[in-house]
C-alpha positions in Angstrom: -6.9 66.3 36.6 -8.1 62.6 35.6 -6.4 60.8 32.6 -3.2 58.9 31.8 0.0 58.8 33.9 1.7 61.9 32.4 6.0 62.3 31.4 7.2 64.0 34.3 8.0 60.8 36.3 10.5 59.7 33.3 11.1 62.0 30.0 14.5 61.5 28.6 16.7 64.7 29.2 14.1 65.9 31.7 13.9 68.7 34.0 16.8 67.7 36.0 18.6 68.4 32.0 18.2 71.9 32.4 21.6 73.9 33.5 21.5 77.2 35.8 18.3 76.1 37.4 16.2 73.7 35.7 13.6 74.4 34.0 11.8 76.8 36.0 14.7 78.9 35.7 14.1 78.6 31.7 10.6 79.8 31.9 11.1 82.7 34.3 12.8 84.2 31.8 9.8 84.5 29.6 7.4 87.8 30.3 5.0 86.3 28.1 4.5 83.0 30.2 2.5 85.0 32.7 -0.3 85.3 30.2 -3.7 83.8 31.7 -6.8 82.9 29.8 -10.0 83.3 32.2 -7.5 82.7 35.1 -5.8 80.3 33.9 -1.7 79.7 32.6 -1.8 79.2 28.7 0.2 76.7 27.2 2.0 78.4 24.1 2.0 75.4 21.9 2.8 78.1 18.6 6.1 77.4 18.7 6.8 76.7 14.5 4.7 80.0 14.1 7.3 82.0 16.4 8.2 80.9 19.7 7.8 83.2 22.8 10.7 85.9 23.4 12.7 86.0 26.9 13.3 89.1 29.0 17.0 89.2 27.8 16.1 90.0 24.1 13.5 92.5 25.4 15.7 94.3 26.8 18.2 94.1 24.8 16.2 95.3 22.4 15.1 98.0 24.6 18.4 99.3 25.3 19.4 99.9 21.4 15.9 102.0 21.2 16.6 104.1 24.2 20.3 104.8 23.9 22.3 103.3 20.9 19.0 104.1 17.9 21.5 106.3 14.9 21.7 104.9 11.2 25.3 103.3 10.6 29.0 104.9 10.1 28.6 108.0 11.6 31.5 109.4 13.6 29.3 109.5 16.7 28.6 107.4 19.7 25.1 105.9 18.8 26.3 105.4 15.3 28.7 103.6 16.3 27.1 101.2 18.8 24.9 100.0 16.0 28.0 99.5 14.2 29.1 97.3 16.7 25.8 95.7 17.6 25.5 95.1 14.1 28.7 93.3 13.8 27.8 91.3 17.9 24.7 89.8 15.4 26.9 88.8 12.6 29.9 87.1 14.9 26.5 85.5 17.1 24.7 83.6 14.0 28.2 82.9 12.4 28.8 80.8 15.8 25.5 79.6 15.5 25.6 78.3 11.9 29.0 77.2 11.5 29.9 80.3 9.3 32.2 83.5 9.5 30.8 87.0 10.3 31.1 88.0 7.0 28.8 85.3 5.5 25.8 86.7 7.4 23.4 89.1 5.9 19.9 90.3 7.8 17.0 91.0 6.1 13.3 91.4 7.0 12.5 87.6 6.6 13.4 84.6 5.2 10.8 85.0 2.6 12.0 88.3 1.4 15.5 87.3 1.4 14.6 84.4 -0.6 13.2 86.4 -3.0 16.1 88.9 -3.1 18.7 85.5 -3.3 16.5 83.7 -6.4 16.5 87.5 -7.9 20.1 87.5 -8.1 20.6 84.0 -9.0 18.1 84.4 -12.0 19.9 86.3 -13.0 22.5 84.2 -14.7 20.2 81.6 -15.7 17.8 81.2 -18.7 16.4 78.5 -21.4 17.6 75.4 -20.8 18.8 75.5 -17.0 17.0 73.9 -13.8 15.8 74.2 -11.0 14.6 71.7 -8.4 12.6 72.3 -5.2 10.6 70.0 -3.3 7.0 69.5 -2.3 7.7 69.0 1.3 9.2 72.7 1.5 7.3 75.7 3.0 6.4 77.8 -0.2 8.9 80.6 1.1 11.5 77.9 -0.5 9.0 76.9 -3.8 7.3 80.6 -5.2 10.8 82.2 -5.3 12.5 79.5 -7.8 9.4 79.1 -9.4 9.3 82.9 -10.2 12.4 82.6 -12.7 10.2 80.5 -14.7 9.7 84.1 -16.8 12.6 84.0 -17.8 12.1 80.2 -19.1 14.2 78.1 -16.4 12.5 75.1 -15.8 11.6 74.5 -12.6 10.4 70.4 -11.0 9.3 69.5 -8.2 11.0 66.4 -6.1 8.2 64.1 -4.9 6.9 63.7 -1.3 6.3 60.1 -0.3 2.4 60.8 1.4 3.2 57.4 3.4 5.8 58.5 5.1 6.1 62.4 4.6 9.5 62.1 3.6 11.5 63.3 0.5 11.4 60.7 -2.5 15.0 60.5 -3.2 14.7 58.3 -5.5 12.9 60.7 -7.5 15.5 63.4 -6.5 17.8 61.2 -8.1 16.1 60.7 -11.0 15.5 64.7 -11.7 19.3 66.0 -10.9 21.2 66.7 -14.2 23.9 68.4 -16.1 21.3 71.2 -16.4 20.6 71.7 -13.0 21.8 74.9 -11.7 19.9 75.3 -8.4 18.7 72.6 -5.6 16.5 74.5 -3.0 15.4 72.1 -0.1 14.0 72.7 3.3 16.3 71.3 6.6 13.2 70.1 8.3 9.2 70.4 7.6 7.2 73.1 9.4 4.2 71.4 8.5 4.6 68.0 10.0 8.3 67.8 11.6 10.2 66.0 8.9 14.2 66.7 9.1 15.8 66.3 5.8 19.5 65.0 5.2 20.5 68.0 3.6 24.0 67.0 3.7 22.8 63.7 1.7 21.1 66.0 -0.7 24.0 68.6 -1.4 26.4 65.6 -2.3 23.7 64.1 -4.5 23.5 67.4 -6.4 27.0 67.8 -6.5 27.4 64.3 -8.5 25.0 65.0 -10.6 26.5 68.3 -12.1 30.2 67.4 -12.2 30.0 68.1 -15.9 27.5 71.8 -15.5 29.4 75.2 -15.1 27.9 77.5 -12.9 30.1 81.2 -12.0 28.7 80.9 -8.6 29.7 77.5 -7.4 33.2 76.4 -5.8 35.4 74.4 -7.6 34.8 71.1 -8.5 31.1 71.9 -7.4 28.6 72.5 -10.3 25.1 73.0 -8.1 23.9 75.8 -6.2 22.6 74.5 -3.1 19.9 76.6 -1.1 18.5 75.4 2.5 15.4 76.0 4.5 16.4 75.9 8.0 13.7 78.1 9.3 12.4 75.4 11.2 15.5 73.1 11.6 17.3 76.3 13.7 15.2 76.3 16.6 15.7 72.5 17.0 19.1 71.2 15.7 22.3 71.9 15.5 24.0 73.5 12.3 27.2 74.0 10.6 26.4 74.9 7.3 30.1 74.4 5.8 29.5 70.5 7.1 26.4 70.6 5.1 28.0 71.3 1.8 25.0 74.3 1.0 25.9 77.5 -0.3 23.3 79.7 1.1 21.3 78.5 4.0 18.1 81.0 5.3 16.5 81.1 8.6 14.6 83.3 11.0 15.5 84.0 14.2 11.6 84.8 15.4 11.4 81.5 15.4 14.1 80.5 18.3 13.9 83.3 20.5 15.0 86.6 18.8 12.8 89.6 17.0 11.5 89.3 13.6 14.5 89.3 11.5 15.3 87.0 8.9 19.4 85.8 8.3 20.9 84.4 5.6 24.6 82.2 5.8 26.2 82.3 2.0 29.0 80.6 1.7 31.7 83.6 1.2 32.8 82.0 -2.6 29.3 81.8 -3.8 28.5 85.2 -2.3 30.9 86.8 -3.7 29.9 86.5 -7.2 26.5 87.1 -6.3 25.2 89.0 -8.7 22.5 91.3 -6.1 19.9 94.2 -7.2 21.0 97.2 -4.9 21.4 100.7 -4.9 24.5 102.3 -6.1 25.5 103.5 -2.8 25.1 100.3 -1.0 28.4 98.3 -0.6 29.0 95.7 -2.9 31.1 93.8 -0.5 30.1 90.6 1.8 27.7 90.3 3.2 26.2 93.8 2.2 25.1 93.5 -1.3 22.0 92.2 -0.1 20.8 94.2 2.2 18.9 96.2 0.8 18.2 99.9 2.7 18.7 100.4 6.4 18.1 97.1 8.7 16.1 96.5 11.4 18.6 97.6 14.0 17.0 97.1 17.1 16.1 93.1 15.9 19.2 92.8 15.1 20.6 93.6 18.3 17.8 91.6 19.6 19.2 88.5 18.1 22.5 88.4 19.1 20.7 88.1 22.6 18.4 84.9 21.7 21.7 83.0 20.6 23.4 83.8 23.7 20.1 82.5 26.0 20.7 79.3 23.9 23.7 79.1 24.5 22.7 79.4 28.3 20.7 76.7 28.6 23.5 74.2 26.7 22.6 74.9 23.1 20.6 73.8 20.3 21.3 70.0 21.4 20.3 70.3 24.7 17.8 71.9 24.0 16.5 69.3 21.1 17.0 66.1 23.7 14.4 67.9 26.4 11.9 68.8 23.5 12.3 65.6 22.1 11.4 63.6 25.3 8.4 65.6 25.5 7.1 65.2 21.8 8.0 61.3 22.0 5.7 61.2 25.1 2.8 63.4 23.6 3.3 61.3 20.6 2.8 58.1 22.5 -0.4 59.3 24.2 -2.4 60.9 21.3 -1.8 57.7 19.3 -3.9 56.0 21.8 -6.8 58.6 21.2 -9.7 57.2 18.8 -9.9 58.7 15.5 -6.9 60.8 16.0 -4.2 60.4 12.9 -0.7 61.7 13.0 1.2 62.9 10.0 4.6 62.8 10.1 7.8 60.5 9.3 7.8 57.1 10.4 9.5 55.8 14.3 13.0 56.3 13.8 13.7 59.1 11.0 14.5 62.6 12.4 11.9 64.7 13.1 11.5 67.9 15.1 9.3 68.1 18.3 6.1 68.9 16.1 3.5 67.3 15.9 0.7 67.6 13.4 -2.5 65.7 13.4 -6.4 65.4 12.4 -9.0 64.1 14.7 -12.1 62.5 13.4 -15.3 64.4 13.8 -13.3 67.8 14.1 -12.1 70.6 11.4 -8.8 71.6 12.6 -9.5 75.2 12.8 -12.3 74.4 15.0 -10.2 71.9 17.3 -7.6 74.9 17.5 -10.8 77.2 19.0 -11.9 74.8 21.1 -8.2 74.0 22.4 -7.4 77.8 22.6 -10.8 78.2 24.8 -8.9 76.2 27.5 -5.7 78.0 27.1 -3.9 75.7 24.6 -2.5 77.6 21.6 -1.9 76.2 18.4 -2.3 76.6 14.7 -4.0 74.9 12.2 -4.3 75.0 8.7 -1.5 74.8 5.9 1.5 76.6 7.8 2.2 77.9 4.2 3.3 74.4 3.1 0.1 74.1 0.9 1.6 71.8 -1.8 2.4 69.4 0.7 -1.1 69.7 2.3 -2.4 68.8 -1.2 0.0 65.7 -1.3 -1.3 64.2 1.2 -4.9 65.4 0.0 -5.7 67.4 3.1 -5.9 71.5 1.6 -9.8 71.3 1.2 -10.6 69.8 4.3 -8.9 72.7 6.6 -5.1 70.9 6.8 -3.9 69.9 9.9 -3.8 70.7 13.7 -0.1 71.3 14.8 1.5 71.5 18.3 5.1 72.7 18.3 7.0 72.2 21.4 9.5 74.9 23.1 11.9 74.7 25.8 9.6 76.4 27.6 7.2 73.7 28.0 6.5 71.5 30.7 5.2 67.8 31.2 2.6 68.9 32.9 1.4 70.8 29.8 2.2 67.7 27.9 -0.7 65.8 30.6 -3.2 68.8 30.3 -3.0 68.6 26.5 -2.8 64.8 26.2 -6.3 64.9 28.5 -8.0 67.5 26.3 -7.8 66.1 23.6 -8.7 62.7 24.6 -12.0 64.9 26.3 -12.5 66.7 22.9 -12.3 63.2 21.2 -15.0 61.5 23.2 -18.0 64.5 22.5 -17.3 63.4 18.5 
C-alpha cells in the first residue's frame, strides 16, 4: 500500500502498551474480527454505534442460556444462579462506576431508562420549575426532560459553541436558577468526541440552587444532576460519587457487553425516587425501576465485558492506546483537501472519535464507498440531531464518523488514512 508513513513506528501507548500479549492477544479475543468483505479483513470503525463483543461475554452469555435460564428467587438451582449472576453485574458496574451494588439498576437501554428516571422525577415537579439540558447531548438525554413539558416545567437548552463544539458555559451559567430542579448533561459527545467537565457542571448547578428545595437531592444540594455517559464509559474512567451527579446512565453495548442499558443513582436520591411499578415489584434500591423481568442473560453478559477491561488494564489504558491512534488519524486526514473535522479544539478532552465531512462527498455515500473496501462506519446524525442543526449540517446528510476501539490497529489507521486521501482525489 502507497501513501504516508503510518503510526505503528511511534503511537503513544502503542502495541507494546498492551498487557497479557499485546495487542494481538486483544483482538483474538474477538469472533467477530474474522469477518471478511470479498476476502478481505474489515476494519470495524462502528465503535460509538456498539463496539464488537469478545469470546468471554459470548460465552458467558451462552452458559446462563444453557444451564442457569429460571426467573429470580426461586428455591432452585437455576433460580438461584441468576440471583447471583444478577448480583456478579451489580458488584461489576459498581466497581466500574465508582458506586455500590445497590445503586445499580439494568434496564433495556439507556433511552428507556431515561425515560422511566424523567417519569419519576416529573413527577414532583410542575409550573414554575426547570429543567436544563444541552444541545450538544444525544436526544436520549434531551426528548425525556423535554416530555415533562405537559405538565408545564420549563425546559432550556444550554448553548453549543459551533466553533469549537463545546458546551457554552457561560450560557450555562447564565440559565441556572433557584428554579432549576434538574441539570441533564451528556459526559462526552457521540456525535463528534467532545468530553464534558461534568464535575465542573454539577458544582455549577449546585451554587446556583443553594436557596431551591428539592425532596430528592442530598443535603446542602438543591439540583438533580443527571449524566450521559453512554459514550464517555467505553473511553474514560468514572467514579460517579467524584462527579457530584445523582444518576448517571450508560450502556454497556457500547464497551463490550450485550445490549443492556445501566443506570448508577446515587443511593439518597434513589431512595426517594418516586418510580411507576407494579405493586409486586420491590420498592427497595435499586429495584423500583426495573420494571418486569430483566434481560438475564445480558446481564450476565456484562459482568464479563468489565472483567475483559479490567484485563487489558482498564478504562485508562485503554483510553491512552485509542488516543495515540485517533491523534495520528487526526493528524493525517487534516492534511487531506476538502476534508473538515468537527470536534473540540487541540487540547480539550475528547474521545477517540472522529467526525468529519469531505468536500465533493454526502456522508452516507462516503460511508458506502468506505464500507465497499471493508471500512465500517456511520454517518448521519448519531441521534444528536440538534447539535447537527447547530452547526448547520442536518440537511446536508450530517457527518461521517470513525470511532476507534481497542481493537484496532495502526495499520488500519494507514489503510483508512490512504482511502480517504484516494476517495478525496476522484472529487
Amino acid at each position: 500500500m502507497t501513501g504516508s508513513v503510518g503510526p505503528s513506528a511511534g503511537v503513544a501507548a502503542g502495541p507494546s502498551a498492551w498487557p497479557s500479549g499485546g495487542l494481538a492477544g486483544c483482538r483474538t479475543e474477538f469472533p467477530a474480527l474474522s469477518v471478511k468483505v470479498d476476502g478481505r479483513p474489515v476494519v470495524f470503525l462502528d465503535g460509538p454505534g456498539g463496539t464488537q463483543v469478545p469470546r468471554r461475554v459470548i460465552d458467558r452469555v451462552t452458559r446462563y442460556l444453557t444451564s442457569e435460564n429460571a426467573n429470580t428467587h426461586g428455591p432452585f438451582a437455576t433460580s438461584q444462579a441468576t440471583d447471583r449472576a444478577l448480583d456478579e453485574a451489580r458488584r461489576a458496574m459498581a466497581g466500574f462506576l465508582g458506586a455500590t451494588p445497590d445503586e445499580i439498576a439494568f434496564g433495556q437501554n439507556m433511552t428507556t431508562l431515561n425515560f422511566a428516571l424523567a417519569r419519576a422525577i416529573g413527577r414532583r415537579l410542575g409550573p414554575g420549575d426547570e429543567i436544563l439540558i444541552t444541545d450538544l447531548d444525544h436526544e436520549a438525554n434531551r426528548a425525556p426532560w423535554l416530555a415533562l413539558e405537559e405538565k408545564g416545567v420549563t425546559v432550556r437548552a444550554v448553548r453549543v459553541d459551533s466553533q469549537t463544539c463545546t458546551l457554552d458555559l457561560a450560557d450555562l451559567r447564565s440559565k441556572l436558577s433557584t428554579k432549576t430542579r434538574v441539570v441533564a448533561v451528556s459526559g462526552a459527545s457521540n456525535a463528534v468526541g467532545t468530553v464534558t467537565d461534568v464535575k465542573l457542571v454539577a458544582a455549577l448547578a449546585r451554587d446556583a440552587a443553594l436557596a431551591a428545595d428539592s425532596a430528592l437531592a442530598a443535603p446542602g444540594a438543591d439540583v438533580i444532576v443527571v449524566v450521559d455517559a453512554v459514550h464517555l464509559a467505553p473511553h474514560r474512567p468514572i467514579d460517579a460519587r467524584d462527579l457530584g451527579c445523582d444518576f448517571l446512565l450508560c450502556s454497556a453495548y457500547k464497551f463490550f457487553g450485550p445490549h443492556v442499558g445501566v443506570l448508577y443513582g446515587r443511593r439518597e436520591a434513589f431512595g426517594r425516587l418516586e418510580t411507576y411499578k407494579v405493586p409486586p415489584q420491590s420498592d427497595a434500591v435499586p429495584y423500583r425501576i426495573e420494571t418486569g423481568t430483566l434481560m438475564h442473560e445480558g446481564i450476565a453478559g456484562v459482568t464479563a465485558a468489565v472483567e475483559f477491561m479490567a484485563g487489558l488494564g482498564g478504562v485508562a489504558t485503554i483510553d491512552r492506546y485509542e488516543h495515540g491512534l485517533a491523534e495520528w488519524l487526526r493528524g493525517e486526514l487534516a492534511t487531506i483537501p476538502g476534508l473538515t473535522i468537527y470536534g473540540p479544539p487541540p487540547g480539550h478532552p475528547r474521545t477517540p472519535t472522529i467526525s468529519f465531512r469531505l468536500e465533493g462527498w454526502r456522508p452516507a455515500d462516503l460511508a458506502e464507498a468506505l464500507a465497499a473496501e471493508g471500512v465500517f462506519a456511520w454517518a448521519g446524525d448519531f441521534y444528536a440531531a440538534t447539535l447537527l442543526r447547530r452547526l448547520g449540517l442536518a440537511d446536508s446528510g450530517g457527518l461521517l464518523r470513525l470511532g476507534l476501539a481497542p481493537y484496532n490497529t495502526p495499520a488500519e489507521m494507514e489503510q483508512v488514512a490512504w482511502l480517504l486521501r484516494r476517495l478525496a482525489s476522484r472529487r
